[in-house]
C-alpha positions as CSV (number, residue, x, y, z in Angstrom):
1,X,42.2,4.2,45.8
2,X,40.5,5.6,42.3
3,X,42.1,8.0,40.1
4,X,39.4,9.9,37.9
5,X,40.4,11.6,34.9
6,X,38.3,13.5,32.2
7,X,38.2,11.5,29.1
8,X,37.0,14.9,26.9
9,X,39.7,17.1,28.0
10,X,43.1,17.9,25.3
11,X,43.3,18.2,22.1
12,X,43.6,14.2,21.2
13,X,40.5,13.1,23.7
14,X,39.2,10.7,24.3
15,X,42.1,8.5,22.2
16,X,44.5,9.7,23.9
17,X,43.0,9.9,27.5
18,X,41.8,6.5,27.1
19,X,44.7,5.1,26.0
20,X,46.8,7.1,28.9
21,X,44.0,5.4,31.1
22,X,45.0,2.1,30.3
23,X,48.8,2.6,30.6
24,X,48.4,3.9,34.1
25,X,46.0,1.4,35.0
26,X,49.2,-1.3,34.0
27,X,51.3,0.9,36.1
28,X,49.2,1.2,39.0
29,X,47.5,-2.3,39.2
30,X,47.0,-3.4,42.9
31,X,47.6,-0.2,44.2
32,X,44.8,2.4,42.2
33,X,41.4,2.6,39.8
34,X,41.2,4.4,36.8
35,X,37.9,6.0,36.6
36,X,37.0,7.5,33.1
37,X,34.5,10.5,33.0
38,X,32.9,11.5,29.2
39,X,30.4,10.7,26.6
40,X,29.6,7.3,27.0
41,X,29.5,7.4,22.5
42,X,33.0,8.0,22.5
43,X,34.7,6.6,25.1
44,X,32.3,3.1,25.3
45,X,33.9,2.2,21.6
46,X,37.5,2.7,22.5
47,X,37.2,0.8,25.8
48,X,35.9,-2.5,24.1
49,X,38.5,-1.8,21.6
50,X,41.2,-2.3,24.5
51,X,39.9,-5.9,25.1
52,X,40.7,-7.6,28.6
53,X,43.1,-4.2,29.5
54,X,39.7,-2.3,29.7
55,X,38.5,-4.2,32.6
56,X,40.6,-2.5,35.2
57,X,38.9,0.7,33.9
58,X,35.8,2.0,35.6
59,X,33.2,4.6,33.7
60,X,31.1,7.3,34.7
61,X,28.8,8.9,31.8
62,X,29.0,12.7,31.3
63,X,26.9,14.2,28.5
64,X,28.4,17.6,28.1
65,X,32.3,18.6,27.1
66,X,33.8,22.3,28.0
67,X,35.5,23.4,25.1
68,X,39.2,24.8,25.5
69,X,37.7,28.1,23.6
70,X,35.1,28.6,26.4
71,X,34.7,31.0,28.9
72,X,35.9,28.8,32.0
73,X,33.6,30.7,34.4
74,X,30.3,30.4,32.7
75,X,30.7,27.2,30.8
76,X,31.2,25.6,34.6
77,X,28.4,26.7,35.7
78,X,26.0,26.0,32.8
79,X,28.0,22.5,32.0
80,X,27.1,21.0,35.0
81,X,26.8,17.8,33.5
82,X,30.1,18.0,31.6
83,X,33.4,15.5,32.5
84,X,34.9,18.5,34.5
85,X,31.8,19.2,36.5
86,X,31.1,15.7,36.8
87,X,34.7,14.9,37.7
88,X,35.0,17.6,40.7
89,X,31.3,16.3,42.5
90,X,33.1,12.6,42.9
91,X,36.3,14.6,43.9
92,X,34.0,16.4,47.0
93,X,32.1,13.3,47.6
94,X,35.3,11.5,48.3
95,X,34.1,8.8,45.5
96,X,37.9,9.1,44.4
97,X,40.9,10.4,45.5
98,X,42.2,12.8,42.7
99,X,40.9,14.3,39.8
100,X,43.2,15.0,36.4
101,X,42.4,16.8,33.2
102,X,44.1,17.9,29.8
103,X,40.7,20.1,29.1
104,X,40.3,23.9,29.5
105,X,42.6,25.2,32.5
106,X,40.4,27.9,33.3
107,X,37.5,25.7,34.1
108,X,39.9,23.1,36.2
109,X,40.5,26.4,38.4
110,X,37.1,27.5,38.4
111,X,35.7,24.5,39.4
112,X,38.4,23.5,42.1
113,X,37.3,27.0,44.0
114,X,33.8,26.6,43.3
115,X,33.7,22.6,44.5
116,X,36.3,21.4,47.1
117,X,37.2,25.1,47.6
118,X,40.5,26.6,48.7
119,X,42.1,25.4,52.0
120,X,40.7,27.8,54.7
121,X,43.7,30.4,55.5
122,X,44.9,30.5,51.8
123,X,44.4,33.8,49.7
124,X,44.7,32.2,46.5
125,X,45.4,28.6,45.2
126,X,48.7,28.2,42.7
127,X,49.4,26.4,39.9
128,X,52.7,24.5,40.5
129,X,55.2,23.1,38.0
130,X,58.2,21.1,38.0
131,X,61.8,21.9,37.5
132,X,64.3,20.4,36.1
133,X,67.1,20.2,38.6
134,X,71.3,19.2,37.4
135,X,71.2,17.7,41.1
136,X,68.3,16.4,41.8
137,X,65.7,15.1,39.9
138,X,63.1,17.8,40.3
139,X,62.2,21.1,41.6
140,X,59.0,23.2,42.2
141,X,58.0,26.4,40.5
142,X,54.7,28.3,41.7
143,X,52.9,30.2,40.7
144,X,53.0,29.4,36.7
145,X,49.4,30.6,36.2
146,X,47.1,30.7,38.7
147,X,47.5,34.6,39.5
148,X,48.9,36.5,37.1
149,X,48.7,39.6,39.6
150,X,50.0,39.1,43.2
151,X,50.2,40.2,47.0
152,X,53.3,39.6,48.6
153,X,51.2,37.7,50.8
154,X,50.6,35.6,48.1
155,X,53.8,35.0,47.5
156,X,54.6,34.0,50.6
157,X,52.1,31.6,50.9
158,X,53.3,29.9,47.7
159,X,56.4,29.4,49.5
160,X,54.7,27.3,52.0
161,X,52.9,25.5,49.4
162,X,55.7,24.5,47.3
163,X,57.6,23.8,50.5
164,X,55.2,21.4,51.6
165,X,54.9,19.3,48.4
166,X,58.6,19.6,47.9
167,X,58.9,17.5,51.4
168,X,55.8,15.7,51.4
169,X,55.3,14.3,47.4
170,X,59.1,14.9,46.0
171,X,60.6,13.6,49.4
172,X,63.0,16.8,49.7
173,X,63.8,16.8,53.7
174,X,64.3,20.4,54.0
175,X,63.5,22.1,50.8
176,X,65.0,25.7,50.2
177,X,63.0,28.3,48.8
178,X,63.9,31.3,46.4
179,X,62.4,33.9,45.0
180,X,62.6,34.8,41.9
181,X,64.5,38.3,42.0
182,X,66.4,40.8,39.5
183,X,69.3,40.0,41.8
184,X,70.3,38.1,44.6
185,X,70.5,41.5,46.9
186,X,67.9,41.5,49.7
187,X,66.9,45.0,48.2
188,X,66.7,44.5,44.7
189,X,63.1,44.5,42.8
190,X,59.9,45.6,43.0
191,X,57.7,46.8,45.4
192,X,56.1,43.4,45.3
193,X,59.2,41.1,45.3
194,X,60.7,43.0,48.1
195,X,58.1,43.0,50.4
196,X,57.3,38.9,50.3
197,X,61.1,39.0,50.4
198,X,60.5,40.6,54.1
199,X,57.5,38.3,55.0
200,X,59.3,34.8,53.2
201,X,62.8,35.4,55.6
202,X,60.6,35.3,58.6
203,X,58.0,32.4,57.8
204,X,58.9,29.5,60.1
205,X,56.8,27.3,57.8
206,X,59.7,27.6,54.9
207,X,63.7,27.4,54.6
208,X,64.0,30.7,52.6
209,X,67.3,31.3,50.7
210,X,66.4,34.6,49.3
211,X,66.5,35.9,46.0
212,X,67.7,34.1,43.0
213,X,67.9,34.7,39.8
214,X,66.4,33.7,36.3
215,X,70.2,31.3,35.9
216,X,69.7,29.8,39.1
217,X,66.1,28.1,37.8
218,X,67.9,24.6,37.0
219,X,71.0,24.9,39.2
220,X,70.7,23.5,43.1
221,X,70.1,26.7,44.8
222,X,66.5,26.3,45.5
223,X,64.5,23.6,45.5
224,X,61.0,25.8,45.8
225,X,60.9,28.6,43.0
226,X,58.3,31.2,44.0
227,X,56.8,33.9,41.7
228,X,53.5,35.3,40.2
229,X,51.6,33.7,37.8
230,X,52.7,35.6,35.1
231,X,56.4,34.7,35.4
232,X,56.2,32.0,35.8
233,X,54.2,30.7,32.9
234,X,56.9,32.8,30.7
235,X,59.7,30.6,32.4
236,X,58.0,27.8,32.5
237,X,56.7,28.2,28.1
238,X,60.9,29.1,27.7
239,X,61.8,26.0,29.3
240,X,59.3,24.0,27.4
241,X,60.2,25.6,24.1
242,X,64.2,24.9,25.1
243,X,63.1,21.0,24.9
244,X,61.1,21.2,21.7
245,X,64.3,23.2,19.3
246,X,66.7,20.4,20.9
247,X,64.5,17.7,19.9
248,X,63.3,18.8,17.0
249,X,67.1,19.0,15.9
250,X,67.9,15.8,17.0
251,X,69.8,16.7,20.3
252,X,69.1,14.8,23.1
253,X,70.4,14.6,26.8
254,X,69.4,12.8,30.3
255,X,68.6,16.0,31.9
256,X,67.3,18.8,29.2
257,X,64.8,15.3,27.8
258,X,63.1,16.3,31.7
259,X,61.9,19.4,30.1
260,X,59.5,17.5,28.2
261,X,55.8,18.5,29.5
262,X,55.2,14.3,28.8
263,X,57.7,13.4,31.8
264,X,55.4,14.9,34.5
265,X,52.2,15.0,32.9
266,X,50.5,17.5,34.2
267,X,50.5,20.6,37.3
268,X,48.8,20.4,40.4
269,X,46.6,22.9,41.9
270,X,47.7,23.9,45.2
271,X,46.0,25.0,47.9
272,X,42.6,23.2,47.6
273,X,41.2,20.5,49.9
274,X,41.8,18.2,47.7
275,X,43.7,16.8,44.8
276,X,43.4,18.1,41.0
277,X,46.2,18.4,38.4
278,X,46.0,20.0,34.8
279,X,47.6,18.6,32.2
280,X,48.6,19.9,28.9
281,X,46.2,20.4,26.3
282,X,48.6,18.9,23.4
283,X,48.7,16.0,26.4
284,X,49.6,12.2,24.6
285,X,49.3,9.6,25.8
286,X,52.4,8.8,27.9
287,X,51.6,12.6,29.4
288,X,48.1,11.8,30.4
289,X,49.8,8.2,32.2
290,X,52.3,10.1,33.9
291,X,49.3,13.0,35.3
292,X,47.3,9.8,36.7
293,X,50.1,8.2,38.1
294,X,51.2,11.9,39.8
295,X,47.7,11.9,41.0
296,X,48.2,8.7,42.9
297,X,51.2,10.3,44.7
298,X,49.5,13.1,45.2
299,X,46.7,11.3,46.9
300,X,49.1,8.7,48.7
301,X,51.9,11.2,50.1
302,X,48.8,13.0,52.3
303,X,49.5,16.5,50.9
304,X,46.1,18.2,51.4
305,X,45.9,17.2,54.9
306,X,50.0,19.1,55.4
307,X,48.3,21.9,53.6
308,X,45.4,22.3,55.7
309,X,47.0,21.4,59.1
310,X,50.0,24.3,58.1
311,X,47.2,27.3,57.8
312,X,45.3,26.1,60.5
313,X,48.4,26.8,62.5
């Protein structure tokens, strides 16, 4: 199995993507490839830097770079030779398995619709997250993005999403799904929220809970968190920014250290055939390890094919 991952992409590329390479290469020996994608210039020096640890690394030139300022769309299309273009063409010609990057977000979703494409049968792909959970070890919130304006059909369909990588990558039997709510009531919220509350209690394809609310996020109540995209990047930048004031004073715990970005890595798109995650732009090192070696799951737990066989049902 290979692993690619764009070498230009974050703030501290290609250092720290390199150097993320080689610790997930250690991790994964035996069982995945790294393949690096960037400017051979930049990424050629570092490599030979790393010695004997380098050899498990394969390389695939890219001349160009998408800037995180750039207009995702357009830069895509006119960068067709950067490490995100050039990463998504091996993705669609099956020459690896799953394709990671800390670089513009905007361009990772551009080019996941505009390459492998959305599953046939979903409306729009999500951006998923994970959730710390006092239980459990994780949850899944979706959409934190992706879609900052939603159908409840949408809605519904990240439901079944989440669901599916809930039982199929996290290992989650029968994961329950909420929605995010301004109460628990069946008729509370708005227009939107009430009707995918009508459409998510009927879905055979999901365990649906109901509503929750913005305490039950981190509590055992649902294992699948659905919302728009707009949401749930606000709970998910709270929940980041809860981790950051605790550390920064010195405070640390088992369960509130999980709401480091670094422990995950990075968020995978769902709803595309096939595998892509985005990682944080400040990404170091140990995030850009833990996003290659979530890519590998990704690719190993068979969730694409779940995805697809779901909506062709």
């Amino acid at each position: 199995m290979k692993i690619a991952l764009d070498a230009m992409g974050g703030d501290f590329a290609p250092k720290a993507a390199v150097a993320g390479a080689l610790l997930a290469a250690e991790q994964l020996a035996g069982q995945a490839t790294i393949v690096l994608i960037g400017q051979e210039d930049a990424v050629r020096p570092l490599l030979q830097a790393a010695g004997a640890a380098a050899d498990a690394i394969e390389f695939v030139p890219a001349s160009q770079v998408i800037d995180m300022a750039e207009h995702p769309a357009k830069a895509f299309q006119q960068k067709q030779d950067s490490s995100i273009a050039v990463g998504y063409k091996l993705l669609l010609k099956g020459e690896v398995e799953a394709f990671c990057s800390a670089g513009n977000t905007g361009a990772m979703l551009v080019g996941a619709m505009l390459t492998v494409k959305a599953v046939p049968g979903v409306i729009r792909p999500a951006i998923a997250n994970f959730v710390p959970k006092l239980k459990d070890k994780f949850g899944i919130l979706l959409d934190v993005g992706a879609n900052a304006e939603c159908k409840p059909e949408m809605l519904e369909q990240f439901g079944e999403l989440g669901s599916l990588y809930a039982q199929y990558v996290l290992g989650i039997a029968q994961p329950k799904v909420g929605l995010v709510n301004l109460g628990e009531e069946e008729g509370k919220g708005t227009p939107l929220t009430q009707a995918a509350h009508q459409l998510l209690k009927v879905n055979p394809h999901v365990h649906f809970i109901g509503n929750i609310e913005g305490r039950d996020m981190f509590n055992d109540k649902a294992d699948v968190v659905v919302c728009d995209g707009f949401t749930g990047n606000i709970l998910l930048k709270m929940a980041e920014s809860i981790y950051e004031m605790m550390d920064e004073k010195q405070i640390h715990d088992p369960f509130f250290d999980k709401f480091n970005y670094e422990a995950v890595g990075g968020s995978p798109i769902l709803g595309i055939n096939d595998n892509a995650i985005i990682g944080h732009g400040r990404s170091t090192p140990l995030a850009i390890a833990n996003m290659l070696v979530q890519g590998f799951n990704m690719a190993n737990s068979g969730i694409v094919e779940q995805i697809k066989a779901t909506f062709k049902s």
